[in-house]
NUBAZA-989229 format. One record per residue (C-alpha): residue in three letters; z, y, x. Coordinates in steps of 0.02 Angstrom, whole numbers, padded with zeros to 5 digits, always signed. Layout:
<nupas>
ALAZYX;...
</nupas>
This chain:
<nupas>
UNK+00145+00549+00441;UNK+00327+00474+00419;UNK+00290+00370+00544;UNK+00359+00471+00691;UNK+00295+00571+00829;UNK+00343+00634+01007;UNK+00269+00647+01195;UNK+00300+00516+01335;UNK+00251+00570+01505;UNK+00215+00375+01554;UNK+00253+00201+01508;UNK+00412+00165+01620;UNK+00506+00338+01559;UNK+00639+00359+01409;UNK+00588+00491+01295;UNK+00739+00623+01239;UNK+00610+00752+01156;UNK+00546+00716+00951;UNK+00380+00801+00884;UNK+00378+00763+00681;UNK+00199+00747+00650;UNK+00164+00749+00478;UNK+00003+00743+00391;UNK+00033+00852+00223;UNK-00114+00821+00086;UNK-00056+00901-00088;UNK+00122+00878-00035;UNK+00101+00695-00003;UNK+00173+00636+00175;UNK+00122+00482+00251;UNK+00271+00392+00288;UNK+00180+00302+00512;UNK-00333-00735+01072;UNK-00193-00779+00937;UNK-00271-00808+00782;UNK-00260-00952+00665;UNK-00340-00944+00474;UNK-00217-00851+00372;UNK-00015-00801+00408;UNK+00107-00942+00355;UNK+00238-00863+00237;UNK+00417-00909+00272;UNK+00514-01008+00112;UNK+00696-00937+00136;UNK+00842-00925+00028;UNK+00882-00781-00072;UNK+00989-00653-00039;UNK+01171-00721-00121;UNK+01245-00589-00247;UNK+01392-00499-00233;UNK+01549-00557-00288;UNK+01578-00430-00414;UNK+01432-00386-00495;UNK+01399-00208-00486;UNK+01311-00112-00632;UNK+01136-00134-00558;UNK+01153-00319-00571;UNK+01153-00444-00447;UNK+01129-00338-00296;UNK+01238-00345-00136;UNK+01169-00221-00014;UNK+01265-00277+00118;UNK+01220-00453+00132;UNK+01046-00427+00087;UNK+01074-00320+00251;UNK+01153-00457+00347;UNK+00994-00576+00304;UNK+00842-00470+00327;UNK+00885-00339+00472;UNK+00839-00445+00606;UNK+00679-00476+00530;UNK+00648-00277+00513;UNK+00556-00197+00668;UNK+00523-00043+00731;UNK+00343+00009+00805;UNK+00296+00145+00952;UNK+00102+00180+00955;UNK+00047+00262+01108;UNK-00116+00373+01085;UNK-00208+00481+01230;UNK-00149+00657+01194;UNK-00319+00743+01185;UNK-00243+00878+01225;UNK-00198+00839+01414;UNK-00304+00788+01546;UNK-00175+00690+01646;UNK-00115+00510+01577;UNK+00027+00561+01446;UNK-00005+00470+01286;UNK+00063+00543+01136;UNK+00211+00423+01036;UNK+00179+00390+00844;UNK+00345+00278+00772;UNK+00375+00182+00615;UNK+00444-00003+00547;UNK+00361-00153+00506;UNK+00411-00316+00484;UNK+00389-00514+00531;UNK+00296-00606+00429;UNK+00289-00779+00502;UNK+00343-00889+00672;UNK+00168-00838+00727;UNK+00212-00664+00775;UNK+00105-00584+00648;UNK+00190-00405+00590;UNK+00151-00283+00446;UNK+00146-00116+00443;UNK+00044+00033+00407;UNK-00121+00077+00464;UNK-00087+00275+00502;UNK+00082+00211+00637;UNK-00036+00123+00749;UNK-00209+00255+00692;UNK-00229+00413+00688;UNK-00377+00526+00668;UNK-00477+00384+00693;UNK-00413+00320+00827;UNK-00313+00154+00851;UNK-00154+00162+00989;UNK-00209+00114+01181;UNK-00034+00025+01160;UNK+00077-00034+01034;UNK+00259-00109+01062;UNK+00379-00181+00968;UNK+00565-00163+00956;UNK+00676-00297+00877;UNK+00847-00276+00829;UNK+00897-00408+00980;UNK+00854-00248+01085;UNK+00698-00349+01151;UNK+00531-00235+01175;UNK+00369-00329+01147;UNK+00188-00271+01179;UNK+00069-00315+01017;UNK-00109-00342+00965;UNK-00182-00243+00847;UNK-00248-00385+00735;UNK-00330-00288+00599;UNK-00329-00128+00481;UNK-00357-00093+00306;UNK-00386+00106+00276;UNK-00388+00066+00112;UNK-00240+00013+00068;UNK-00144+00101+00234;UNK-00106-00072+00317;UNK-00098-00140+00471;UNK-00064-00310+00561;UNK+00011-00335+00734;UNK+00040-00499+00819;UNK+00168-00524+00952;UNK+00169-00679+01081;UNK+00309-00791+00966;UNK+00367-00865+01142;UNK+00425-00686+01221;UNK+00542-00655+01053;UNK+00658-00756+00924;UNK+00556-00721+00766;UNK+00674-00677+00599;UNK+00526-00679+00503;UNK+00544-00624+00296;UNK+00516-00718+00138;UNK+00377-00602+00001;UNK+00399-00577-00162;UNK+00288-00560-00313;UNK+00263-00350-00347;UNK+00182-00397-00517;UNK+00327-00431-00573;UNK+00425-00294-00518;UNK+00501-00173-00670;UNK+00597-00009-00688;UNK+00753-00001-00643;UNK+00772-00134-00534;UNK+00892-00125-00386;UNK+00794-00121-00204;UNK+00836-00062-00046;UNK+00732+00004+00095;UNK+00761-00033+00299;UNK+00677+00044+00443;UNK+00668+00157+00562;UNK+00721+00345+00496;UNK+00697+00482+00620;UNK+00700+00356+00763;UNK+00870+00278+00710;UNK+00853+00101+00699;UNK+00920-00027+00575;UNK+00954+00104+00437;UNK+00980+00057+00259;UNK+00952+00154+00123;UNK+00952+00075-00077;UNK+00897+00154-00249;UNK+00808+00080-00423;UNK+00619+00062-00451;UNK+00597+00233-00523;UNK+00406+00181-00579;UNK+00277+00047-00566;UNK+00079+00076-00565;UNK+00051+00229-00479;UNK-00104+00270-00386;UNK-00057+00371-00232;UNK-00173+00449-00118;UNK-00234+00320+00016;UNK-00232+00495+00142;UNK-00354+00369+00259;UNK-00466+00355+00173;UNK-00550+00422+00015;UNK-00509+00306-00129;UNK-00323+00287-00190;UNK-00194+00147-00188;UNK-00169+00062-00354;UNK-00014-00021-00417;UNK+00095+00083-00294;UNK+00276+00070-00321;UNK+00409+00220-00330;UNK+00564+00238-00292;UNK+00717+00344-00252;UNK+00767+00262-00117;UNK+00792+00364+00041;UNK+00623+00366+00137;UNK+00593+00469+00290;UNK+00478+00495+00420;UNK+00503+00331+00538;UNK+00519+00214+00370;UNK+00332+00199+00368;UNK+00266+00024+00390;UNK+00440-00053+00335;UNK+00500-00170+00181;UNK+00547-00114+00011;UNK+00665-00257-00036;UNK+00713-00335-00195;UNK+00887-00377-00242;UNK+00861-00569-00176;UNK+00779-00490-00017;UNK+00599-00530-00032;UNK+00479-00388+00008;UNK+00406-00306-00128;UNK+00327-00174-00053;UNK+00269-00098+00111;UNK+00350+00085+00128;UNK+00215+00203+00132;UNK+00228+00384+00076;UNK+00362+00530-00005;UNK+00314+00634-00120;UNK+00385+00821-00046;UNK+00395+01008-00044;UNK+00512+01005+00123;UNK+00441+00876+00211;UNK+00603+00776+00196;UNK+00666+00630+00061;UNK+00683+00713-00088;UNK+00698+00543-00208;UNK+00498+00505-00253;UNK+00437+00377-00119;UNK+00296+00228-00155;UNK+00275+00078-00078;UNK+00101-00018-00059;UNK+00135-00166-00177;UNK+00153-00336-00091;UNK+00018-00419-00177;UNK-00099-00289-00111;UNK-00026-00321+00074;UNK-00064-00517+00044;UNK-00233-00495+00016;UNK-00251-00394+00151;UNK-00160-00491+00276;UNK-00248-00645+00236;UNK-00426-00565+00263;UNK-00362-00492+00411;UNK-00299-00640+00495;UNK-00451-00759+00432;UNK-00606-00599+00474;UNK-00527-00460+00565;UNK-00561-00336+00418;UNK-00529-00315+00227;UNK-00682-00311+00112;UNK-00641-00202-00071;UNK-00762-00225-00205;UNK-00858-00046-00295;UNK-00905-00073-00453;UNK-00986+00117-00461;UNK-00896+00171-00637;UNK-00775+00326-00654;UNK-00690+00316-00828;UNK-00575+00398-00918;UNK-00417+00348-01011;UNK-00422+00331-01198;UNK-00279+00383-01283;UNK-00256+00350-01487;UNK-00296+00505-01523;UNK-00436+00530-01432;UNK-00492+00372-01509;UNK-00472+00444-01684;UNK-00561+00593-01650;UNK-00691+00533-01553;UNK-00709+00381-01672;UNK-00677+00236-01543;UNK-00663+00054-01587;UNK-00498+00047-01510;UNK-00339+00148-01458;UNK-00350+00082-01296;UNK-00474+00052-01170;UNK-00567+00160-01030;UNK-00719+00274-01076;UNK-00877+00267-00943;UNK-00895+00470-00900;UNK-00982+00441-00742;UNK-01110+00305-00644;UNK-01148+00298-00474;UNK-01366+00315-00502;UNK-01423+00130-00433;UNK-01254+00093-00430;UNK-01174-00091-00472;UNK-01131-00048-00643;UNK-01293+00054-00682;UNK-01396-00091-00625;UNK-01278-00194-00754;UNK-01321-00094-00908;UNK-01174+00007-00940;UNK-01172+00198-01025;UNK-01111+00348-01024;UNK-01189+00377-01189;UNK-01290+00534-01254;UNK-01154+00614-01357;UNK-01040+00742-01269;UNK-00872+00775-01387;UNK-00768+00921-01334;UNK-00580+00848-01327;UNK-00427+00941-01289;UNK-00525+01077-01174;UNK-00665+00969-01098;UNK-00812+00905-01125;UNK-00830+00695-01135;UNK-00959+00590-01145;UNK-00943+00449-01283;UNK-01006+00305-01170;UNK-00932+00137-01158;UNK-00761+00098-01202;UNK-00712-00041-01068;UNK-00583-00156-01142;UNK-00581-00300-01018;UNK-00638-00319-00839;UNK-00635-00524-00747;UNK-00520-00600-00895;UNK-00403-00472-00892;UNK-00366-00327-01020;UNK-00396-00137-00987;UNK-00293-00007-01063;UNK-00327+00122-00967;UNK-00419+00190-00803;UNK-00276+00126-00683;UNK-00305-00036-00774;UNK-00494-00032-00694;UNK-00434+00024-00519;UNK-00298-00089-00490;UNK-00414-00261-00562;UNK-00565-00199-00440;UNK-00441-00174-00306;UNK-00438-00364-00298;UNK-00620-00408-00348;UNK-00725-00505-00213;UNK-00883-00396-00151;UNK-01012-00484-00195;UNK-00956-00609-00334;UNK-01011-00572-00523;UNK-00871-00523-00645;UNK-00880-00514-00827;UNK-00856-00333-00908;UNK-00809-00330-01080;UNK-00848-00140-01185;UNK-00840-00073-01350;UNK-01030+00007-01391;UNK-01050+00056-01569;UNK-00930-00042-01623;UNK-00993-00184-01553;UNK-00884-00301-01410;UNK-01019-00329-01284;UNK-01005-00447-01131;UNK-01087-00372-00956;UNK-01116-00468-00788;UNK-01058-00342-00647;UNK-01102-00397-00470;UNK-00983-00263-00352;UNK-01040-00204-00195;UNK-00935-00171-00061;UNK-00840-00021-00046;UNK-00866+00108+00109;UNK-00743+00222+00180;
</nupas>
């Protein structure tokens, strides 16, 4: 986990001693009654640029600091130590941050969970130097989220203004703040080094669409904080580093903040997340492929496998009956999906990132290429299970 961890003999002790617990999968690290109907997002300015504009644009790290710090928190999750029969609770720590004068905080699911397992207690630290005890609103273990709420009356709230990660290209200027190995406040900056990646959700089986990279310094401790933009809106939720020492080596991702939306708004309104499955495992069709397997178009997603009963088995789509052998493996020639709910599919990560946001439950339209033909297929999802 980069959210961090370490012992504390009881509740009313400082803790000296650090334990980094990290949960390695494939060399990915993890980075760990007040309720109304849905979090009320702040409208602040923007971040103002710096006076001399640097070669990354408009970006002026240090006043982007001066405006969003406060709002930057960082989280101490106190889980029973399973391994001790006496009361010591075991310390996981990341970052979060305020999202509204409500209280409500996000950050991610494995700081305040682990093993299955949600945190007996879970405080928050402000950059005032105030400590607050939070609720544990709601998690989403698909997407690695998590929302707190803190009483607004026991803290001044600094709470931050979102952005819009659809938007979000490479090279852009961001910067990260959090929590690194326990040290508060820190600031670290880089450039979107990619956009649409699907990391491992390590929580859960399915992956995260959409994720965001970056070279920005991330560390065990940033988990659960704010990837920034240059005009300080948060465009992603730090998440995970790509390593082989278990330190920052230049490849984190953030959870895009249109994911985090979503999930904060079913949260708030129901307690939990619902995720639409549609059933489907594709395939990405490259031109090539599509010239030697004779496909309609250069682009697209090829059906190689359906749930059996599944939602889109019941719907009528194929894997075909023809099996081509294509650079080294075998592939079935099945549909060739070009277009799923109104919006274009050009390749697999097309399909997971649009079902991502799908409703459970609610019909979509499926467009695919079959013989040549463009044919149009209702798709009723079912909801996903961990």
């Amino acid at each position: 986990m980069l959210g961090m961890a370490r012992l504390h003999p009881n509740h009313r002790l400082a803790l000296i001693t650090l334990l980094a617990a990290i949960v390695t999968v494939a060399g990915w690290l993890v980075v760990s009654d007040l309720r109304p109907a849905a979090a009320q997002y702040v409208q602040v300015a923007d971040v103002p640029a710096a006076t001399a504009e640097s070669e990354l644009g408009r970006f002026n790290p240090r006043a982007l600091y001066e405006q969003r710090a406060a709002g930057v928190v960082s989280i101490a999750a106190y889980l029973p130590d399973a391994g001790r029969v006496d009361a010591t609770h075991r310390e996981i720590a990341g970052s979060g941050f305020v999202l509204d004068e409500q209280g409500y905080i996000l950050t991610n699911s494995h700081v305040i969970r682990e093993n299955g397992q949600t945190a007996d207690y879970v405080f928050v630290d402000f950059a005032s130097g105030d400590r607050v005890e939070a609720t544990v609103v709601g998690i989403d273990p698909f997407s690695d989220l998590a929302v707190l709420q803190v009483d607004p009356v026991e803290v001044a709230l600094e709470p931050v203004p979102l952005g819009d990660s659809d938007v979000v290209g490479v090279g852009e200027p961001v910067a990260v703040i959090g929590s690194p190995f326990g040290n508060d406040g820190s600031l670290s900056i880089g450039i979107v080094s990619a956009t649409n990646r699907s990391i491992p959700a390590v929580v859960s089986s399915y992956d995260i669409p959409g994720a965001i990279q970056t070279d920005a310094a991330i560390n065990r401790g940033n988990s659960g904080g704010p990837l920034f933009n240059s005009q300080g809106r948060v465009i992603g939720v730090t998440t995970q580093i790509r390593s082989e020492s278990g330190r920052s080596e230049g490849v984190g991702f953030a959870v895009p903040i249109n994911v985090a939306r979503r999930a904060v708004d079913q949260i708030i309104g129901g307690g939990r997340v619902r995720y639409a499955f549609m059933g489907v495992n594709t395939t990405t069709v490259s031109p090539q492929m599509a010239r030697e397997l004779g496909l309609s178009s250069p682009t697209g997603a090829l059906v190689t496998w359906l749930q059996p009963g599944g939602p889109a088995q019941r719907a009528g789509l194929s894997t075909g009956q023809q099996v081509v052998r294509f650079q080294g493996r075998d592939v079935p020639v099945g549909d060739q999906v070009v277009e799923v709910a109104g919006q274009p599919v050009r390749s697999s990560e097309d399909i997971t990132r649009i079902v991502h946001r799908l409703d459970a439950g609610r019909p979509v339209e499926v467009v695919v290429l079959r013989g040549g033909t463009r044919h149009a297929v209702s798709v009723t999802p079912t909801e996903r299970t961990p």
